[in-house]
C-alpha positions in Angstrom: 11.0 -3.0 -25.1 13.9 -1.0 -26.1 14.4 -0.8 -29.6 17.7 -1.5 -31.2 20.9 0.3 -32.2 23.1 0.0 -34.6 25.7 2.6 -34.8 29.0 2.6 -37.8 32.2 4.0 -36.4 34.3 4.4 -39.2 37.4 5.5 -37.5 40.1 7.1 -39.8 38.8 5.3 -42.9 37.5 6.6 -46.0 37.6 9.0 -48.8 34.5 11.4 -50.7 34.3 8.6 -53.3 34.4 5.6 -51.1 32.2 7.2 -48.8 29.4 7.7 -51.3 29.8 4.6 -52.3 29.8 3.1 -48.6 26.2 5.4 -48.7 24.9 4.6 -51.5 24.6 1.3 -50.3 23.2 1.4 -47.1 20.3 3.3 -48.3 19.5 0.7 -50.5 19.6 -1.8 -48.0 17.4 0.0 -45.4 14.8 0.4 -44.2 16.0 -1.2 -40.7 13.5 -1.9 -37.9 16.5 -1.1 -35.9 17.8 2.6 -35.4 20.7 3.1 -37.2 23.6 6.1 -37.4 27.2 6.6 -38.8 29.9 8.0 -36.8 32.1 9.4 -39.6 35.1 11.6 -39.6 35.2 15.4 -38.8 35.6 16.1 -42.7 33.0 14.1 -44.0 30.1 15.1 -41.4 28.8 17.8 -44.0 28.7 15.5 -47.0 27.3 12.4 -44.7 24.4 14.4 -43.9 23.5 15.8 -47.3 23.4 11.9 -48.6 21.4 11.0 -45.7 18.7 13.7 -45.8 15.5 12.0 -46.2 16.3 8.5 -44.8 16.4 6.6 -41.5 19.9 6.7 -41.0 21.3 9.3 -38.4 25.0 10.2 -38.6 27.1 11.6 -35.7 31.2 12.2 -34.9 33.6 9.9 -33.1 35.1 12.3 -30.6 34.0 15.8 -29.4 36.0 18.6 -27.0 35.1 19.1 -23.6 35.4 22.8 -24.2 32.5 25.1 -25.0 34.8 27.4 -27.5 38.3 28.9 -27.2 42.0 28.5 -27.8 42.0 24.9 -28.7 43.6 24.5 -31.9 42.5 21.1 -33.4 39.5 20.4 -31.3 35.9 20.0 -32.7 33.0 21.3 -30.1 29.9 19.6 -29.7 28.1 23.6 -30.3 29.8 22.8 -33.9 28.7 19.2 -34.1 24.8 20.2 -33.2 25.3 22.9 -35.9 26.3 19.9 -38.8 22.8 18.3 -37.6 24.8 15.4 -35.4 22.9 13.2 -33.7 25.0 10.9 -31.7 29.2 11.7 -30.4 31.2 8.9 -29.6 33.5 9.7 -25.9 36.2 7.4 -24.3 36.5 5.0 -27.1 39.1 2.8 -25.6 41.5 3.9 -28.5 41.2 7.5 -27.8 41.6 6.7 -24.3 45.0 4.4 -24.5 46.5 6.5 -28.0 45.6 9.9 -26.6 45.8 9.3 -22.6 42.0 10.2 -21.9 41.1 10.1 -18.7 37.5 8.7 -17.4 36.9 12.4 -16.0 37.6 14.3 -19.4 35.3 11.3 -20.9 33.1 12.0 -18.4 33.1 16.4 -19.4 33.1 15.1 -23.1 29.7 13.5 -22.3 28.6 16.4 -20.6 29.2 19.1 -23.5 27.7 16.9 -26.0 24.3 17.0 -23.6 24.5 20.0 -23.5 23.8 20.6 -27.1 21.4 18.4 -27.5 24.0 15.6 -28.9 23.7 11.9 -27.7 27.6 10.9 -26.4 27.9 7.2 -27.0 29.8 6.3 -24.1 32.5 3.7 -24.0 34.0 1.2 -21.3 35.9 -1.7 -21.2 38.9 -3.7 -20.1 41.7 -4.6 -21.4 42.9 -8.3 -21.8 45.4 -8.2 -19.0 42.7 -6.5 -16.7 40.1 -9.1 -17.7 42.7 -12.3 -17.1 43.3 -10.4 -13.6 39.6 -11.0 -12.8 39.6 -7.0 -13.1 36.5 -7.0 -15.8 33.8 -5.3 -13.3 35.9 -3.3 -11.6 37.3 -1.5 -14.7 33.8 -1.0 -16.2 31.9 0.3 -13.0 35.2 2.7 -11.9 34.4 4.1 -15.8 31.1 4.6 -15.8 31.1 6.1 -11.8 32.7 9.3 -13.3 30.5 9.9 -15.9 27.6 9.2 -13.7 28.9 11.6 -11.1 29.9 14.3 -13.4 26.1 14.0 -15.4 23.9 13.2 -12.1 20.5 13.5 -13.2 21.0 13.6 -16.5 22.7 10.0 -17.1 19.3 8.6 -18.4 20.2 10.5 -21.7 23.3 8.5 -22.4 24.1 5.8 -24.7 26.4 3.2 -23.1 28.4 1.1 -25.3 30.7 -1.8 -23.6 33.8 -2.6 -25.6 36.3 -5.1 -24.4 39.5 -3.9 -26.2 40.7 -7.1 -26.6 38.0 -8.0 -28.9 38.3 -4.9 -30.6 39.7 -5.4 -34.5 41.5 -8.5 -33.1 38.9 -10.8 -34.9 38.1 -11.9 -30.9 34.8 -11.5 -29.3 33.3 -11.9 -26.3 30.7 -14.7 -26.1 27.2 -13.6 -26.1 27.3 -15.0 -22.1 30.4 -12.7 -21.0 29.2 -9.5 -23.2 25.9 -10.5 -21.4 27.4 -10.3 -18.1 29.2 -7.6 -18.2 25.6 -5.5 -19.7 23.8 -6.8 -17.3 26.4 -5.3 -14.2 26.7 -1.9 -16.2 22.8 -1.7 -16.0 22.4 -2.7 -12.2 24.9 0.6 -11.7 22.8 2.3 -13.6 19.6 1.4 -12.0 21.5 2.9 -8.4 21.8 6.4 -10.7 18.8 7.0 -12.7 15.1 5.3 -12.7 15.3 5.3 -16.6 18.2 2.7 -16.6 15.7 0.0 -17.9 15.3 2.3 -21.0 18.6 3.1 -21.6 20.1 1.4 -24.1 23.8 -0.4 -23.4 25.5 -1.7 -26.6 28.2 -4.0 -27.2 31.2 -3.7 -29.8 34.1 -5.8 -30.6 34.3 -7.8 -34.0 30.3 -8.2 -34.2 30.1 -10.1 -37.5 26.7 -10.9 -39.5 27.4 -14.5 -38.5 27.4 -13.6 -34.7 25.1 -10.4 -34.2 21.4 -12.2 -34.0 23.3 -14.3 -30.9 24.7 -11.3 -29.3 21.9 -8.9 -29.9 19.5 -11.6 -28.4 21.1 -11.3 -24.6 18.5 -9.6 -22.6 20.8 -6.4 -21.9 22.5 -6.2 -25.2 20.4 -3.5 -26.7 22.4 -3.1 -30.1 26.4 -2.5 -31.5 28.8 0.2 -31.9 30.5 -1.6 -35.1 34.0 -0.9 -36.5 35.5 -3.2 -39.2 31.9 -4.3 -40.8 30.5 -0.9 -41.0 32.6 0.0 -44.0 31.6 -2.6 -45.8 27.2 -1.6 -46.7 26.2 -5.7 -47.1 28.5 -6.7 -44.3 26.1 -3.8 -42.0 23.5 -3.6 -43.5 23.3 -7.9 -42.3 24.1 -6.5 -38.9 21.6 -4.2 -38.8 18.9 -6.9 -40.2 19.9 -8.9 -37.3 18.4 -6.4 -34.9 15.4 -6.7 -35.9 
């Protein structure tokens, strides 16, 4: 059995008060029998993990660099996210790959520095609408995945893979428990090609989970948790999420 994820990206939300608000709450709520985590903003990373100390609730960062150290003015390193105590580092969400032009290979190195400090990258596919209506779905997914397989080799098992189709994501759309299902289960047969620990890897799916539609979702057999946006800044609106991966 692989246990259950639940993982908050807050995007470019939030403020020091809201935040310990946001917090506050989610402490009360938990304990989970789910894993939980935050993915917060680079600012907020220090003051996450002071409210979390002593709790189940693991935080982590929603991008990282590719590059070790250097001349890259505006860039956060996975050496400085380990540093902060992150657990988890989100790569190749599909916004930072459309807004910022991310490539599957620099998603693919992103993945790799995180590993290499000991930080879990949370690594994201998916199609767009236009691919998906142009029967494109598995094509898209598999050609993502492939680099970061190749650039990782052995050390894919170590991965989280989350599967986001962007059309579901913050449109209020999302996919039905049998197409997310689908989609998991081709992501884990390319997996099981790469690494014997596939089967304990854990894939998870995001776009518009809801407390009304998680326990359906997070009861296919290869969905093994969430990455959720919207709902994670709202502590009942998660904390019902993360109830329903029990």
């Amino acid at each position: 059995m692989r246990k259950k994820l639940v993982v908050g990206n807050w995007k470019m939300h939030g403020n020091r008060a809201s935040n310990a608000l946001l917090l506050s709450g989610l402490k009360e709520a938990g304990p989970w029998t789910a894993d939980v985590a935050v993915c917060v903003p680079f600012p907020y990373i220090t003051e996450t993990s002071l409210a979390l100390t002593g709790t189940q609730i693991a935080y982590g960062s929603q991008d990282c660099s590719a590059h070790e150290q250097g001349a890259y003015t505006g860039e956060v390193s996975s050496a400085m996210l380990a540093d902060l105590g992150c657990r988890f580092a989100i790569v190749g969400h599909s916004e930072r790959r459309a807004y910022h032009q991310e490539s599957d290979q620099l998603v693919a190195d992103k993945a790799k520095a995180a590993l290499a400090h000991g930080v879990t990258p949370i690594v994201c596919v998916g199609e767009t609408l236009a691919e998906r209506e142009a029967g494109q779905t598995e094509h898209v997914v598999k050609r993502q995945l492939a680099a970061v397989i190749h650039t990782l080799t052995h050390c894919i098992g170590e991965i989280v893979l989350a599967y986001e189709p962007v059309w579901a994501i913050g449109t209020g759309l999302t996919a039905t428990p049998e197409q997310a299902q689908a989609v998991h289960a081709v992501l884990r047969q390319q997996l099981r090609a790469a690494t014997q620990k596939a089967d304990a890897m854990r894939i998870l799916y995001g776009g518009s989970v809801k407390p009304d539609n998680a326990a359906l979702l997070f009861s296919q057999p290869d969905i093994d948790g969430g990455l959720i946006g919207g709902a994670a800044l709202k502590a009942a609106d998660f904390s019902a999420i993360c109830r329903a991966a029990a």
